[in-house]
N, CA, C, O and CB atoms as a CASP TS submission, in Angstrom:
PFRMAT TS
TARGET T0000
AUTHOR 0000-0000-0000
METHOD Language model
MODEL 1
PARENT N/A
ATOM      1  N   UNK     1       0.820  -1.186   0.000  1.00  0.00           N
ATOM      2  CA  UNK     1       0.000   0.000   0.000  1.00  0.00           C
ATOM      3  C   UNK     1       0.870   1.258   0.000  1.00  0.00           C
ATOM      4  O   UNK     1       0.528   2.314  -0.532  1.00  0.00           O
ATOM      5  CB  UNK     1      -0.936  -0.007   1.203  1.00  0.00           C
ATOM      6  N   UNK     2       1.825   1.091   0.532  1.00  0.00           N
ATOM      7  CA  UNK     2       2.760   2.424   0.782  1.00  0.00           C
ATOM      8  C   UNK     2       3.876   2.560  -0.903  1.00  0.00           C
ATOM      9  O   UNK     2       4.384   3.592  -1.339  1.00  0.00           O
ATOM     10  CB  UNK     2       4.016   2.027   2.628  1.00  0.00           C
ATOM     11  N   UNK     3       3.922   1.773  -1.243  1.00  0.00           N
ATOM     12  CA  UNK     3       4.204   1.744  -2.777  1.00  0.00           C
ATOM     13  C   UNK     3       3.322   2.508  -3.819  1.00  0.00           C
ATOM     14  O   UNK     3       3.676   3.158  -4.802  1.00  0.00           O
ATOM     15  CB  UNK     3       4.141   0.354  -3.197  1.00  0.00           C
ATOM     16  N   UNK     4       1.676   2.165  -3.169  1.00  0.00           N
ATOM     17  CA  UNK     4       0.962   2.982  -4.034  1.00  0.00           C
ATOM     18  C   UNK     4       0.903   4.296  -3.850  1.00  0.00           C
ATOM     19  O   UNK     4       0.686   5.077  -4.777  1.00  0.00           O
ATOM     20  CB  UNK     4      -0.162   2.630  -4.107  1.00  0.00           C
ATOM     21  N   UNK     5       1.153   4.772  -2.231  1.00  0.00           N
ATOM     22  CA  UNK     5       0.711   6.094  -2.201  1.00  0.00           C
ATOM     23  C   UNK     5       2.065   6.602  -2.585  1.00  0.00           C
ATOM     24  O   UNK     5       1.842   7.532  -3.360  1.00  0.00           O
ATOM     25  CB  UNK     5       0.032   6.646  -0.801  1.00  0.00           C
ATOM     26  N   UNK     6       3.267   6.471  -2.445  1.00  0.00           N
ATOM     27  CA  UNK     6       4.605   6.740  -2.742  1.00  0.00           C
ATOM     28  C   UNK     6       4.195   7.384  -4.700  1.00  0.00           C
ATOM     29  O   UNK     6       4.234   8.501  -5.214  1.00  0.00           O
ATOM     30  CB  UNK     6       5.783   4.947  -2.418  1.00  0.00           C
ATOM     31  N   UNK     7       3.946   6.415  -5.079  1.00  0.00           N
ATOM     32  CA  UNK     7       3.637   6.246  -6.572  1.00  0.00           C
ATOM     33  C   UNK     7       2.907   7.541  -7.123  1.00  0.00           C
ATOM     34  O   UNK     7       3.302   8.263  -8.039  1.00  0.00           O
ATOM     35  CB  UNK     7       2.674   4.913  -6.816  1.00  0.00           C
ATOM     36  N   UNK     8       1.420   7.716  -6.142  1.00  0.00           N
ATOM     37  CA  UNK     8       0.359   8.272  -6.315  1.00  0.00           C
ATOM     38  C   UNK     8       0.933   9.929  -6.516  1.00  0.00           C
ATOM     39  O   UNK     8       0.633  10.679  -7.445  1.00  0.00           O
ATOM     40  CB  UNK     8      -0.657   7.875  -5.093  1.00  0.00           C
ATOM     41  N   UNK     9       1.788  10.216  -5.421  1.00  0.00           N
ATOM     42  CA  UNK     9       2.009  11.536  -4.683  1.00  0.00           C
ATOM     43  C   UNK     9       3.099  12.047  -6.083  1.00  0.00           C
ATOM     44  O   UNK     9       3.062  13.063  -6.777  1.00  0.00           O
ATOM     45  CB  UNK     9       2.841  11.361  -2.733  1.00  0.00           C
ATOM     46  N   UNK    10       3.791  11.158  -6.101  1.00  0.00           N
ATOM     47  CA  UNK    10       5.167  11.161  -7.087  1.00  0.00           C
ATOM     48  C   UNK    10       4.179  11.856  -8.394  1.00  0.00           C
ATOM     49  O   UNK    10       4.110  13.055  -8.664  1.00  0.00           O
ATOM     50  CB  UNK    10       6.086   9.172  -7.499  1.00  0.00           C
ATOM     51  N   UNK    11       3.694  11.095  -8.864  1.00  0.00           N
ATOM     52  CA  UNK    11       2.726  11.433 -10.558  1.00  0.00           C
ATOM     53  C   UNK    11       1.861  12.493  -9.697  1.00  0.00           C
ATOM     54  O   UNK    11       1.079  12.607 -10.641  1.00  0.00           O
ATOM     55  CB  UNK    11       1.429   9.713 -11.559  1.00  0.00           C
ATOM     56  N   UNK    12       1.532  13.021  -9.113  1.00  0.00           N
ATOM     57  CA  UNK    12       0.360  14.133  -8.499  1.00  0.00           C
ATOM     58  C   UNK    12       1.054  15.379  -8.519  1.00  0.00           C
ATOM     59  O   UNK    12       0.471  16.458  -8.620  1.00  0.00           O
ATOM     60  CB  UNK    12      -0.222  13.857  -6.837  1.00  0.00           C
ATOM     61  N   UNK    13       2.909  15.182  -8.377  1.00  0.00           N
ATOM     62  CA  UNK    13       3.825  16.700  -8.063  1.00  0.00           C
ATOM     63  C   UNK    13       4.275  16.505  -9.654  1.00  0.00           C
ATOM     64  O   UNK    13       4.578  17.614 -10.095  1.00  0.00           O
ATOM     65  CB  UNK    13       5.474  16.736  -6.523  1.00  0.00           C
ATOM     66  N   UNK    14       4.429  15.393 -10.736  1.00  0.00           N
ATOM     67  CA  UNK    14       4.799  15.751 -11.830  1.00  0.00           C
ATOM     68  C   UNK    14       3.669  16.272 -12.655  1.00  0.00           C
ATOM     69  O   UNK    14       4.073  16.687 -13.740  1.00  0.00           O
ATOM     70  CB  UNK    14       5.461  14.775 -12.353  1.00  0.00           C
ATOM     71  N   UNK    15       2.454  16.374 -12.493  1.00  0.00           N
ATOM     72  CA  UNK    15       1.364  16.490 -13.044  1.00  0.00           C
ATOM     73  C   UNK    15       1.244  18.052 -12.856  1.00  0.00           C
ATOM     74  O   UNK    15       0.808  18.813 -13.720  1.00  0.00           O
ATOM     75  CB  UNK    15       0.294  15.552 -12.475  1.00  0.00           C
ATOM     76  N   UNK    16       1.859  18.559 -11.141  1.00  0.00           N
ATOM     77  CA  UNK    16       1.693  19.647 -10.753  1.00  0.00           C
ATOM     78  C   UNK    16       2.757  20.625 -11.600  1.00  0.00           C
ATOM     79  O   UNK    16       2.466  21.769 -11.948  1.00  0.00           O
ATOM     80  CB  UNK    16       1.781  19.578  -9.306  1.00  0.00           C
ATOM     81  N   UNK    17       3.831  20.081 -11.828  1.00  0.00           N
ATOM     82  CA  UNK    17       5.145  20.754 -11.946  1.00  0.00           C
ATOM     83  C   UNK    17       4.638  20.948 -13.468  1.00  0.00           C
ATOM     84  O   UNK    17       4.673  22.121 -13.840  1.00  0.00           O
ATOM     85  CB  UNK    17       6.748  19.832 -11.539  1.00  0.00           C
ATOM     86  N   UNK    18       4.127  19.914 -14.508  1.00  0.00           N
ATOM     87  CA  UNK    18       3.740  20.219 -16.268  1.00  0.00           C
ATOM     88  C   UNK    18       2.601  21.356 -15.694  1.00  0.00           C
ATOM     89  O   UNK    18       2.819  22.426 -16.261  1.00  0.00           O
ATOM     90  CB  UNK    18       2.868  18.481 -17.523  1.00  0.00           C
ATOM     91  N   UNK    19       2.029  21.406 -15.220  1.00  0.00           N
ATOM     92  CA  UNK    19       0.743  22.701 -15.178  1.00  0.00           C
ATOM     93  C   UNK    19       1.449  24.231 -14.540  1.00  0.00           C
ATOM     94  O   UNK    19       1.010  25.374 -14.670  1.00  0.00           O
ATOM     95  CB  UNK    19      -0.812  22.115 -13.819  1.00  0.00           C
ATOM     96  N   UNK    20       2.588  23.792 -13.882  1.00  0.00           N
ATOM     97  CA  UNK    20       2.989  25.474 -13.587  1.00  0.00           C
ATOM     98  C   UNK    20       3.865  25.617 -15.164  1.00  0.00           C
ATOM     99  O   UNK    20       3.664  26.579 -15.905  1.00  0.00           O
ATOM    100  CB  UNK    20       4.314  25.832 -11.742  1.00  0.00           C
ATOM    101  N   UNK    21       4.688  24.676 -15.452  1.00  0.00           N
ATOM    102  CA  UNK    21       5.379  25.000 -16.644  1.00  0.00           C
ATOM    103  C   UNK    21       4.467  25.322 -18.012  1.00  0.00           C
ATOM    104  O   UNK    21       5.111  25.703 -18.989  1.00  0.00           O
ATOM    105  CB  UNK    21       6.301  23.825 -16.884  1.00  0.00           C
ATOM    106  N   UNK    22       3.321  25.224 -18.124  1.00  0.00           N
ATOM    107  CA  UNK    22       2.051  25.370 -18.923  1.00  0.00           C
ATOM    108  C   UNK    22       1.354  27.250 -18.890  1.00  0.00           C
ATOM    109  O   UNK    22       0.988  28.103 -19.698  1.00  0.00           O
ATOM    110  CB  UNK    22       0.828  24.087 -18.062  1.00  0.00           C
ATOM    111  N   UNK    23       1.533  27.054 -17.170  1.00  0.00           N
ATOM    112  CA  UNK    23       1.006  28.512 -16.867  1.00  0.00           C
ATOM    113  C   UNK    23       2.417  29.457 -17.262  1.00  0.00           C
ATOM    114  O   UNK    23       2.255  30.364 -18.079  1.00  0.00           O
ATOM    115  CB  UNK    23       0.445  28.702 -14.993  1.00  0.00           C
ATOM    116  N   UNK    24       3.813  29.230 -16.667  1.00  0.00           N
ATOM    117  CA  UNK    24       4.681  30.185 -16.711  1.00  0.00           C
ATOM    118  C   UNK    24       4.956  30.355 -18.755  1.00  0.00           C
ATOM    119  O   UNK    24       5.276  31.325 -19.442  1.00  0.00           O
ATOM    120  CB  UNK    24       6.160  29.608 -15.564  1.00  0.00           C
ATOM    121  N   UNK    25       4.723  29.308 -19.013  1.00  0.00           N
ATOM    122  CA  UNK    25       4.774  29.459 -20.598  1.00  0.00           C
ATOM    123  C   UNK    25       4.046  30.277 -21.466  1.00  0.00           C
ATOM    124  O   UNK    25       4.618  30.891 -22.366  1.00  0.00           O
ATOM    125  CB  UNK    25       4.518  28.406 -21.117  1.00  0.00           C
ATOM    126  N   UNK    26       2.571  30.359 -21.243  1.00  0.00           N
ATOM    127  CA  UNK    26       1.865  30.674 -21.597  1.00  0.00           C
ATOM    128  C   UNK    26       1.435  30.451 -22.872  1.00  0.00           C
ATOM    129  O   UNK    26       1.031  31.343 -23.617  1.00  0.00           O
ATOM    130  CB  UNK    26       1.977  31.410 -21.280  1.00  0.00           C
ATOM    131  N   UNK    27       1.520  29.082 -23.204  1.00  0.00           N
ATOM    132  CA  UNK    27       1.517  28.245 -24.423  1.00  0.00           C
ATOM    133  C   UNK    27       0.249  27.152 -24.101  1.00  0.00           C
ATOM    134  O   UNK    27      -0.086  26.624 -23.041  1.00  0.00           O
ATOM    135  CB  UNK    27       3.134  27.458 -24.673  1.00  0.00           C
ATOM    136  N   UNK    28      -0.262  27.052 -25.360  1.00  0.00           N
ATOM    137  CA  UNK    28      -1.389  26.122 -24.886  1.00  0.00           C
ATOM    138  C   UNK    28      -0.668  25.077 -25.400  1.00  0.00           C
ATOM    139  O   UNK    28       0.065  25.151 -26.386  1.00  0.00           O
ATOM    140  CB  UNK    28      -2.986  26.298 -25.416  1.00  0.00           C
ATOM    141  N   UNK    29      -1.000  23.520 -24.335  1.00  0.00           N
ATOM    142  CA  UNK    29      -0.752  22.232 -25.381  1.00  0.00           C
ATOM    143  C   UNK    29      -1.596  21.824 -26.545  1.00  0.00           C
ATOM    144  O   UNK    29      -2.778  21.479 -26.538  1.00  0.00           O
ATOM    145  CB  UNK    29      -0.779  21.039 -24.653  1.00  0.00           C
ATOM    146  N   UNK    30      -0.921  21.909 -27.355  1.00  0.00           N
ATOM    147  CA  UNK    30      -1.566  20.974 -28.933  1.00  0.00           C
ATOM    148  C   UNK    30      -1.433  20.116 -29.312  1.00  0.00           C
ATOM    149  O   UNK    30      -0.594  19.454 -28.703  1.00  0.00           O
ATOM    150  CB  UNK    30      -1.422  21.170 -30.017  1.00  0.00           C
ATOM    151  N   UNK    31      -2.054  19.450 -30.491  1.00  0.00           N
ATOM    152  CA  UNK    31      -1.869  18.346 -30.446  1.00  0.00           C
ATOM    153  C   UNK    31      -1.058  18.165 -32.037  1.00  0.00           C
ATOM    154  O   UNK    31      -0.827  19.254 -32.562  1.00  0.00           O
ATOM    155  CB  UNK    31      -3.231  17.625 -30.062  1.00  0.00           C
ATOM    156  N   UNK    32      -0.766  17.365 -32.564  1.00  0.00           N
ATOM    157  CA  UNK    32       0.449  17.737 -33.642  1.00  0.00           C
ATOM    158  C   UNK    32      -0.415  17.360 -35.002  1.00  0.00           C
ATOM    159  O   UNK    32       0.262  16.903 -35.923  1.00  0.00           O
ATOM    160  CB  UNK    32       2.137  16.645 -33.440  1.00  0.00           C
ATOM    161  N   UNK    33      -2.119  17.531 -35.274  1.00  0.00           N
ATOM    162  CA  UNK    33      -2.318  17.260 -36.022  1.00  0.00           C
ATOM    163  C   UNK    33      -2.583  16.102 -37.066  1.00  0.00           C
ATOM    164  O   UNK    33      -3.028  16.383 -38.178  1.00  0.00           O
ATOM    165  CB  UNK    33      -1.947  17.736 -35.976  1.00  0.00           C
ATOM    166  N   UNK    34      -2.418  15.316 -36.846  1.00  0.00           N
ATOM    167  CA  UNK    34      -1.770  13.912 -37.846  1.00  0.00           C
ATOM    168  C   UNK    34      -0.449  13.215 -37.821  1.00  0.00           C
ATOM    169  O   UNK    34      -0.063  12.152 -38.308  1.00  0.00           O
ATOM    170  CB  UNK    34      -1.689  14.270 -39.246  1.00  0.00           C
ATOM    171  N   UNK    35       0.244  14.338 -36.951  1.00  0.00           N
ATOM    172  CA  UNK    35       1.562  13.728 -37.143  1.00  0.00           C
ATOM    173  C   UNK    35       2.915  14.080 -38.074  1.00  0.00           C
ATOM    174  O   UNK    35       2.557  14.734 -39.054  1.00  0.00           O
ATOM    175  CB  UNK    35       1.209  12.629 -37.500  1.00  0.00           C
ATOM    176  N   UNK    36       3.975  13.905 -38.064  1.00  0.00           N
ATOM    177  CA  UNK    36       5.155  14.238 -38.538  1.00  0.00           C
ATOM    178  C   UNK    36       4.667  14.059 -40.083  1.00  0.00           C
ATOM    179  O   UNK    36       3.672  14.560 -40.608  1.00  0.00           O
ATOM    180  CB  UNK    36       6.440  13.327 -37.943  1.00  0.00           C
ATOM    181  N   UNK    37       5.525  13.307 -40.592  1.00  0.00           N
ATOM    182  CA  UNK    37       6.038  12.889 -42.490  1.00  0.00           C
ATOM    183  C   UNK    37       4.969  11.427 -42.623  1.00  0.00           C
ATOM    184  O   UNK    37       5.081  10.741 -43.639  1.00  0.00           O
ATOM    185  CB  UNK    37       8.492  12.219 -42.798  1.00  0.00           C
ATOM    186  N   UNK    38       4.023  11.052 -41.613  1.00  0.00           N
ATOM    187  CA  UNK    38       3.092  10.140 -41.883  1.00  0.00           C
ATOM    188  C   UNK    38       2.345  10.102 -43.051  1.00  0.00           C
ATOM    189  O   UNK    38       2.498  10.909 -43.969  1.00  0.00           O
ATOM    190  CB  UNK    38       2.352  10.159 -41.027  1.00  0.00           C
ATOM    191  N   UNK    39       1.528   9.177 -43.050  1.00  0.00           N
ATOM    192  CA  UNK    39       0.470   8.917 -44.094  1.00  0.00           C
ATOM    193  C   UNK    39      -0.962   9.522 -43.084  1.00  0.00           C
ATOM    194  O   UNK    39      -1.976   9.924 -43.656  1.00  0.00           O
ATOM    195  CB  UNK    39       0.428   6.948 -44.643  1.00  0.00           C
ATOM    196  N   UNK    40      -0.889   9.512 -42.074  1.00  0.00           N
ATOM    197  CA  UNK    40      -1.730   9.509 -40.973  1.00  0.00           C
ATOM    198  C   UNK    40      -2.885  11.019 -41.637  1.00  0.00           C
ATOM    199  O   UNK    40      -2.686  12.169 -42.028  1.00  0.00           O
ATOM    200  CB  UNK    40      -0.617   9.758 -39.247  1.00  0.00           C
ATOM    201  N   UNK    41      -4.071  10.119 -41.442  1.00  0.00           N
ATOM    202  CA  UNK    41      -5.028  11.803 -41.998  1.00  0.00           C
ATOM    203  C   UNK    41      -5.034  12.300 -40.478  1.00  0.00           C
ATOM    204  O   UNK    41      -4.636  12.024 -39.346  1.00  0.00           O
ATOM    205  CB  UNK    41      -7.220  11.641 -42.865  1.00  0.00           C
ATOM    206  N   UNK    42      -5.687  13.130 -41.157  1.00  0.00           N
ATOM    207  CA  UNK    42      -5.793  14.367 -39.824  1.00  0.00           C
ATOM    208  C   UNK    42      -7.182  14.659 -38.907  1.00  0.00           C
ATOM    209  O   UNK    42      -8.284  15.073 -39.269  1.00  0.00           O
ATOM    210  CB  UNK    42      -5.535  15.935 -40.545  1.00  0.00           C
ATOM    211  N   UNK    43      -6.960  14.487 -38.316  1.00  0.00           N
ATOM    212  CA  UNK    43      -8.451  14.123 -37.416  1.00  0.00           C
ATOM    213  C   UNK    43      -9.329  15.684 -36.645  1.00  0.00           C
ATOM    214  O   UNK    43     -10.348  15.984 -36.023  1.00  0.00           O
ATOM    215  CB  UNK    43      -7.842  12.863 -35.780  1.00  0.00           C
ATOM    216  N   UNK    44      -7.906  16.385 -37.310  1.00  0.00           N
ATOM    217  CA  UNK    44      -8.750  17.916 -36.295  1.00  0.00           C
ATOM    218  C   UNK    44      -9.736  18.593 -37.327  1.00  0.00           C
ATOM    219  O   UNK    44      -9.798  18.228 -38.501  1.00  0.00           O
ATOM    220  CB  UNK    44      -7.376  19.510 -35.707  1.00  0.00           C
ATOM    221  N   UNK    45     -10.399  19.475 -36.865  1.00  0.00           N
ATOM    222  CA  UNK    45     -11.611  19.635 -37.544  1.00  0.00           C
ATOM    223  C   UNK    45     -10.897  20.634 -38.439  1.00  0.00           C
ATOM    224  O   UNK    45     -11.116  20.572 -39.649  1.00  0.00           O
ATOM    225  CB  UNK    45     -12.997  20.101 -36.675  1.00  0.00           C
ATOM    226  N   UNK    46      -9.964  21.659 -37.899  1.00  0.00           N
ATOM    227  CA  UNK    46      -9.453  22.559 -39.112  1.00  0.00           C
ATOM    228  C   UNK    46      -8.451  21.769 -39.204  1.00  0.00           C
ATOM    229  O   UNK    46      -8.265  20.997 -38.264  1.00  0.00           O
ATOM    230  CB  UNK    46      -9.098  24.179 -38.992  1.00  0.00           C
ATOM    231  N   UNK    47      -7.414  21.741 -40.508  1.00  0.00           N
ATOM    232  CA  UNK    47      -5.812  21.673 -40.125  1.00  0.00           C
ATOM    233  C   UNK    47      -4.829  22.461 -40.094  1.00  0.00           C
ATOM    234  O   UNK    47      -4.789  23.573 -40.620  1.00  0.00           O
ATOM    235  CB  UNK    47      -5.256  21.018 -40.697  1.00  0.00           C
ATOM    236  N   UNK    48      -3.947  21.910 -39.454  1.00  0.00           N
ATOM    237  CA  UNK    48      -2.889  23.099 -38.959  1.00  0.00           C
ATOM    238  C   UNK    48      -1.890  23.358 -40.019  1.00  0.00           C
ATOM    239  O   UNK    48      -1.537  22.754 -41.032  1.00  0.00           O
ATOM    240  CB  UNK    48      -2.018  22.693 -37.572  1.00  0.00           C
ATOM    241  N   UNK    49      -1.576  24.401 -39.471  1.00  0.00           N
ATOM    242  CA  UNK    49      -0.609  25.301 -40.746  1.00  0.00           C
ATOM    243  C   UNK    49       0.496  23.948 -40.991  1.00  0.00           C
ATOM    244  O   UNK    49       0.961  23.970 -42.130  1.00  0.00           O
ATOM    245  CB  UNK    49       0.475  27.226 -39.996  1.00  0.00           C
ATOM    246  N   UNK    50       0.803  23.234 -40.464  1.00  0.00           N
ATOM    247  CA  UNK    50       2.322  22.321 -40.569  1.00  0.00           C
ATOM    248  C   UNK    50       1.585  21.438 -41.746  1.00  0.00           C
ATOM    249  O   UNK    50       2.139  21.217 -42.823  1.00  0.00           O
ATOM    250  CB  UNK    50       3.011  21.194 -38.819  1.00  0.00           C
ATOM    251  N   UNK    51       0.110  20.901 -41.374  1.00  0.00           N
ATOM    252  CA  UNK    51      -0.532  19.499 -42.008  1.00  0.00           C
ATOM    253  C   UNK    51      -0.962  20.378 -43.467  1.00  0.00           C
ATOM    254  O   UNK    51      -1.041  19.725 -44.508  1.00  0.00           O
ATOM    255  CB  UNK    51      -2.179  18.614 -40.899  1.00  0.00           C
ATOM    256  N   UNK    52      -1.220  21.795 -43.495  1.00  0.00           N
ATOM    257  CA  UNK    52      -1.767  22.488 -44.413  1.00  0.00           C
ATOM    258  C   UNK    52      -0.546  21.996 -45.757  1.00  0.00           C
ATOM    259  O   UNK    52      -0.602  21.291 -46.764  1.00  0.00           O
ATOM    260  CB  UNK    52      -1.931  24.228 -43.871  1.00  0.00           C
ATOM    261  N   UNK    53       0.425  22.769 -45.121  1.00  0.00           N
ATOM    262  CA  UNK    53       1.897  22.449 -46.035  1.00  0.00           C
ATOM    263  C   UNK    53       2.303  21.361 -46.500  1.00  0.00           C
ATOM    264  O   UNK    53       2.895  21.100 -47.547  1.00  0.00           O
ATOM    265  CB  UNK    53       3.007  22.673 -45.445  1.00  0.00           C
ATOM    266  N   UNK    54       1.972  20.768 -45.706  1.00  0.00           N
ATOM    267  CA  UNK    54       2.619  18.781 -45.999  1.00  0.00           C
ATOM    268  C   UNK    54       1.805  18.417 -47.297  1.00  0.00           C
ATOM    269  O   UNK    54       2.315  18.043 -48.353  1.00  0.00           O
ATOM    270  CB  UNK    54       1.985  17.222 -44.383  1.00  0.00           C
ATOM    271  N   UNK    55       0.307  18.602 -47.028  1.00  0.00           N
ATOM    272  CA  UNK    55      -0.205  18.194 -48.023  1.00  0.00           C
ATOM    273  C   UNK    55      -0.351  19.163 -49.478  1.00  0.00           C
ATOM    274  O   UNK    55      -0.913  18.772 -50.501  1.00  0.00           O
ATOM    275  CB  UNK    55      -1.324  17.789 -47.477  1.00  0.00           C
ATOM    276  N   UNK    56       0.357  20.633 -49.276  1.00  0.00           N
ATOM    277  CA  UNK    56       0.273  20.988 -50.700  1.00  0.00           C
ATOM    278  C   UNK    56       1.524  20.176 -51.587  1.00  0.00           C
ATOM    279  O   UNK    56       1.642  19.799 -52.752  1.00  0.00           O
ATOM    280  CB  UNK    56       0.406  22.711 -50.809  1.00  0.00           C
ATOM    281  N   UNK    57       2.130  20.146 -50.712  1.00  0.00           N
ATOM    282  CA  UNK    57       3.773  19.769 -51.304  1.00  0.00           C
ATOM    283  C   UNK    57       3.399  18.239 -51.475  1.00  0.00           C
ATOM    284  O   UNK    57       4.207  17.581 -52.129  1.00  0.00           O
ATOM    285  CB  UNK    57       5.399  20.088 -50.002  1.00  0.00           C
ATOM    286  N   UNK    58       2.348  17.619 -51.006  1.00  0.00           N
ATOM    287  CA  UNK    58       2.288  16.262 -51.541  1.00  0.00           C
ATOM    288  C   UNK    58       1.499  16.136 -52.741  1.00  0.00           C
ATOM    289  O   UNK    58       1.696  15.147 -53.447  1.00  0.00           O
ATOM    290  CB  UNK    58       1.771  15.354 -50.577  1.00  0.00           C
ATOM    291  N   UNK    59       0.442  17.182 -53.153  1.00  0.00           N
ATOM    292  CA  UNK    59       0.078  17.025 -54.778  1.00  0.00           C
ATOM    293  C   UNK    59       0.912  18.064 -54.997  1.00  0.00           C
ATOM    294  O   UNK    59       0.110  18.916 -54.613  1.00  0.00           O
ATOM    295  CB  UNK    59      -1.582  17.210 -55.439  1.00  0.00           C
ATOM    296  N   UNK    60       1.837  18.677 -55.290  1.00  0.00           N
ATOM    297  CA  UNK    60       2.818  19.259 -56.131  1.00  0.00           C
ATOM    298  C   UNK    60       3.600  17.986 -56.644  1.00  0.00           C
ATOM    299  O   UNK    60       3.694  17.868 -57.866  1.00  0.00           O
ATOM    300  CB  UNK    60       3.750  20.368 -55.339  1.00  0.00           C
ATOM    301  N   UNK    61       4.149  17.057 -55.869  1.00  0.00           N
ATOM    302  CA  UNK    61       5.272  15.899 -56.058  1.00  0.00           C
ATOM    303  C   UNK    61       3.845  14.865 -56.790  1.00  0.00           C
ATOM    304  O   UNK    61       4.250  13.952 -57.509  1.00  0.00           O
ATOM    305  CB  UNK    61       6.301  15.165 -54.131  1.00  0.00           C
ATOM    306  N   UNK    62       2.972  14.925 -56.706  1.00  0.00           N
ATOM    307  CA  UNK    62       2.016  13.743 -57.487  1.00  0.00           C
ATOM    308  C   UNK    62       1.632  14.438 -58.636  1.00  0.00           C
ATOM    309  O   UNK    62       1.344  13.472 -59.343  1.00  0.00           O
ATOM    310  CB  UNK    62       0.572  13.162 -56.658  1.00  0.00           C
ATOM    311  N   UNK    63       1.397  15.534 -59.411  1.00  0.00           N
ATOM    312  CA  UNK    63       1.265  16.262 -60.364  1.00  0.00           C
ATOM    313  C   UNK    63       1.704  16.880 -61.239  1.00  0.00           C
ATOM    314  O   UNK    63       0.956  17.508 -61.988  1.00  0.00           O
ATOM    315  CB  UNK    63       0.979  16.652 -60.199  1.00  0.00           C
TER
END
């Protein structure tokens, strides 16, 4: 039991420490869109400027 709370407390101050580094940043987390140089479609409702680019430059190279 003392393993778990050891465990618990540990992930509760790293959880704490990503949310001050979130606030002192003042950056929202995102999410990366689809992904790097994937095939992966893109699941966000707009896409992002990175996924925008990927895919002009992928019908430029098919056309």
């Amino acid at each position: 039991m003392s393993l778990f709370l050891v465990t618990f407390v540990v992930m509760l101050v790293v959880v704490f420490i990503m949310a001050i580094g979130v606030m002192f940043g003042r950056r929202a987390i995102k999410g990366s869109c689809g992904g790097g140089m994937s095939k992966a479609e893109c699941v966000c409702v707009e896409k992002c400027d990175k996924r925008k680019k990927l895919d002009a430059e992928a019908q430029l190279n098919q056309g």
